[in-house]
C-alpha atoms as one frame of an Amber mdcrd trajectory, in Angstrom:
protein
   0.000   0.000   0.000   1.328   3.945  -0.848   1.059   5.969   1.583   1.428
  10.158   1.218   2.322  12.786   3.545  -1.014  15.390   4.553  -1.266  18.631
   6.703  -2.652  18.674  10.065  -3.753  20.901  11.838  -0.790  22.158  13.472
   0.442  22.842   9.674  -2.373  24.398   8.908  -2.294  27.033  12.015   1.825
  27.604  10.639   0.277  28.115   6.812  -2.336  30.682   8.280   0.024  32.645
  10.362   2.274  33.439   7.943  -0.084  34.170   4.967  -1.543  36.304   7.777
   1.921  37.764   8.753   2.261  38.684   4.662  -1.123  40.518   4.628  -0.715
  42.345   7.584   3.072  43.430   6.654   1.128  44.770   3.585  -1.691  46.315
   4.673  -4.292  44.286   3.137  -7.396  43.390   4.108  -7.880  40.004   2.421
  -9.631  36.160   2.990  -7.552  33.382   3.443  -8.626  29.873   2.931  -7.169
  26.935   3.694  -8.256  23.418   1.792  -6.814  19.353   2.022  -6.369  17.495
  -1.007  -9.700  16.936  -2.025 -10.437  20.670  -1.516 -12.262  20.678   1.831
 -12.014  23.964   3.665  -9.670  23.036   6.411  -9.208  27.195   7.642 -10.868
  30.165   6.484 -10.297  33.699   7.887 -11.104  36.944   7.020  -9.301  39.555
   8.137 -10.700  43.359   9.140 -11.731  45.579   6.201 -11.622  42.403   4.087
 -14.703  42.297   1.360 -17.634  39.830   2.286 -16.783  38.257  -0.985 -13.559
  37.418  -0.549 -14.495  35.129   2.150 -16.043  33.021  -1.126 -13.909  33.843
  -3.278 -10.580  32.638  -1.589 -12.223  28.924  -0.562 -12.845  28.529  -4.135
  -9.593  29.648  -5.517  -7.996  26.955  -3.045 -10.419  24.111  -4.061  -9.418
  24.806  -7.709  -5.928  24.749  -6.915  -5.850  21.463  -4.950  -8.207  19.472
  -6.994  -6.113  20.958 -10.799  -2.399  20.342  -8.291  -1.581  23.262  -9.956
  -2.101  27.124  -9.382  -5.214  28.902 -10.121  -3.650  31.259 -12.498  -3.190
  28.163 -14.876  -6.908  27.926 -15.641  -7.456  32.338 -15.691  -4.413  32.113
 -18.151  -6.516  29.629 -20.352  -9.681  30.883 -20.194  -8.074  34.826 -20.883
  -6.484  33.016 -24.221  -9.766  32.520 -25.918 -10.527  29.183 -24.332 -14.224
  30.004 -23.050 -15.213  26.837 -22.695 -13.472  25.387 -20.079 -15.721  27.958
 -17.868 -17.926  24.703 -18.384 -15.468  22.536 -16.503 -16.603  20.800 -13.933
 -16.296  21.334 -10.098 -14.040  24.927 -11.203 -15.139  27.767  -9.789 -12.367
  29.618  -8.566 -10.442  30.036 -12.002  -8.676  33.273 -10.830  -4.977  33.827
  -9.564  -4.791  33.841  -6.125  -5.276  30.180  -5.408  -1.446  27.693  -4.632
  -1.682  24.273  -3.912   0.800  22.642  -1.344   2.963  20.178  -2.848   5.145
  18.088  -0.776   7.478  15.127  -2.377   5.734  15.326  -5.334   2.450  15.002
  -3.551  -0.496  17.843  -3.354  -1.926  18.143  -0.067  -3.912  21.094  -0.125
  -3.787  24.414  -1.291  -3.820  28.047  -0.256  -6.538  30.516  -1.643  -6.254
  34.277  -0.940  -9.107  37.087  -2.107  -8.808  40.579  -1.289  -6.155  42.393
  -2.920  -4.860  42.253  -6.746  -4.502  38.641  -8.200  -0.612  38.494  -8.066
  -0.729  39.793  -4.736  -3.335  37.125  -3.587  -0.975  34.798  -4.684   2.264
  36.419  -2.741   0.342  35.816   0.535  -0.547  32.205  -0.416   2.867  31.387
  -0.933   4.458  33.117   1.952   1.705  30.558   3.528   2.924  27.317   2.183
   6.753  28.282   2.781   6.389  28.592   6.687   6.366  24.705   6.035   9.544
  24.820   4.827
């Protein structure tokens, strides 16, 4: 039988912190999610002055990450290249930067989904996330 590493929860509380720590340093007001591998919402947190939508926003950028084991941006790339119809795909909502998934030995266990501030920034907080594992 395989077996794969996953995040707990103390991993997950170490993730949020420091995507935290990256929006504060910043001064912005942005929703972090946090999801597992089959893109469950394992942490979500909005932070003050964040938009109400961003605390929708940044689950589904994560679940899109997690279940595609690759970044959000991927699928906003393709769809912004003329590729309309894989707004049809199935189970992909969040198809906007801003969504990273944790990779670990070649495994994805999870990713980090961020809504709040510009797409590329988004995506600077979920990464300063998933390096605190590091």
């Amino acid at each position: 039988m395989k077996q794969k590493p996953f995040i707990g929860l103390d991993e997950v509380k170490r993730i949020a912190a420091a995507a935290e720590a990256e929006a504060v340093a910043n001064q912005w007001a942005v929703s972090i999610a946090i999801v597992d591998d089959g893109g469950h919402l394992l942490w979500l947190q909005r932070l003050d002055g964040a938009a109400a939508i961003s605390a929708q926003i940044a689950p589904a950028k994560a679940n899109t990450a997690a279940l595609g084991r690759r970044e959000s941006k991927v699928y906003e790339d393709i769809v912004n290249q003329g590729r309309v119809s894989f707004l049809s795909a199935p189970g992909l909502s969040g198809l906007l930067e801003g969504g990273v998934p944790i990779m670990v030995e070649g495994f994805c266990l999870g990713a980090v989904g961020v809504s709040g501030v510009k797409s590329s920034e988004d995506a600077q907080i979920a990464r300063a996330g998933i390096a605190a594992l590091a």
